[in-house]
C-alpha positions, 0 to 999 in steps of 0.5 A: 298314868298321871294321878295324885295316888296314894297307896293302901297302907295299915297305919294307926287309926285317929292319927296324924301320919307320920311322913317322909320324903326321899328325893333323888339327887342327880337329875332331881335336886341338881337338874343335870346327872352330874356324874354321868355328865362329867365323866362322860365328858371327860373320862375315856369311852368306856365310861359312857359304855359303862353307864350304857352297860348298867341301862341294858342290865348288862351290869350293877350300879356299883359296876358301873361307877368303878368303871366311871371312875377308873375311867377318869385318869386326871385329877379326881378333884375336878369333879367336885370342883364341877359339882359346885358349878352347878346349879340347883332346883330352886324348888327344893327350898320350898320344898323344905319349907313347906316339909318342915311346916308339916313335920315331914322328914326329907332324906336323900338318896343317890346312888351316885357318890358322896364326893361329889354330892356333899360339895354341891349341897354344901354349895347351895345350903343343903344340910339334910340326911344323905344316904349314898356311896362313898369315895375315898381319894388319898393322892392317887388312889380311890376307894370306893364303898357301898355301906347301903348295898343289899344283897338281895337286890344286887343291882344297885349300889345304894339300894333305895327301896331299903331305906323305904321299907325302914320308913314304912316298916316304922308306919311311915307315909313315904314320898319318893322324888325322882327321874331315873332308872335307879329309882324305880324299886323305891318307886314301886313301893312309896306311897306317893310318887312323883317322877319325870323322864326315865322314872316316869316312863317306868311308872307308865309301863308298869301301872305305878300310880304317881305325879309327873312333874318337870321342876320341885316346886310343882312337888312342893305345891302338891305337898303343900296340899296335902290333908295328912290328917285326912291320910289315916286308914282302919286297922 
């Protein structure tokens, strides 16, 4: 189901909406997974089994990046150094343009690591709010954290669907950006969805209304378009 879809929500009557965007970042904001592509490429097995475990369900998302990383026995530095390497969805910046021509708020969410995110948008001159986990690297020891972990879901280490529910909670218009398997609970309660490969073919199965696209700039089109004004509903 490929369609332009907005969701029913109550929002106040005879208002502009309020809006936000969540965007994805490996395979979204950066068209390559970075993390499961280097340490898959450069840890031992298990770490590629890990990334396969958590795809069976087998396995939690924090789960899987322990094993990511315990997986890696060199120099963890080289994966920011990797990070930096790679190259950006040039459509984000439009993307952010025309968010910031119509007072959308953009945020993103990963539930990959700050220790390698944060280089990379700082790379290419990205500055907006990140909700992600965290790894501490102190010589030789990591510590990784999960300050967005809920336990209700438990699946995932930073749980996406939490920072929609805020959003709409405060009648927000939620946009959420996407590609995978980590997506699909936030996914299943934005208002507006566009999603590509593994997020795409979830909507497909399960009758999620959203937008398929291959590159940010498609999204940044469709925003683009969009009345926010004509977005209102009754009480």
């Amino acid at each position: 189901m490929t369609c332009l879809s907005l969701r029913r929500q109550r929002l106040n009557p005879k208002k502009m909406t309020d809006a936000s965007l969540f965007l994805d970042f490996d395979g979204t904001i950066s068209p390559v997974d970075i993390s499961n592509s280097f340490f898959t490429r450069f840890a031992t097995p298990d770490a590629a089994q890990a990334v396969e475990d958590w795809k069976r369900g087998l396995i939690s998302s924090k789960d899987c990046l322990r094993r990511e990383v315990d997986a890696y026995h060199g120099d963890i530095v080289a994966l920011k150094e990797f990070a930096r390497s790679q190259e950006i969805d040039e459509g984000f910046y439009r993307i952010k343009q025309v968010c910031d021509e119509k007072g959308i708020d953009i945020s993103i969410v990963s539930d990959g690591l700050d220790y390698y995110i944060r280089p990379f948008l700082a790379r290419h001159g990205v500055d907006e709010t990140l909700y992600t986990n965290c790894l501490e690297v102190d010589g030789a020891r990591r510590k990784l954290s999960f300050p967005y972990f809920n336990e209700s879901c438990g699946r995932c280490a930073n749980c996406k669907s939490s920072h929609v529910q805020a959003a709409k909670g405060q009648g927000r218009l939620v946009i959420y950006v996407g590609d995978g398997l980590s997506d699909k609970c936030a996914a299943s309660q934005a208002d507006i969805v566009f999603a590509k490969r593994d997020l795409a073919g979830y909507c497909e199965e399960n009758g999620v209304p959203y937008t398929r696209f291959d590159h940010l700039d498609e999204v940044a089109r469709a925003i683009a378009s969009l009345d926010l004004a004509g977005l209102v509903r009754p009480e």
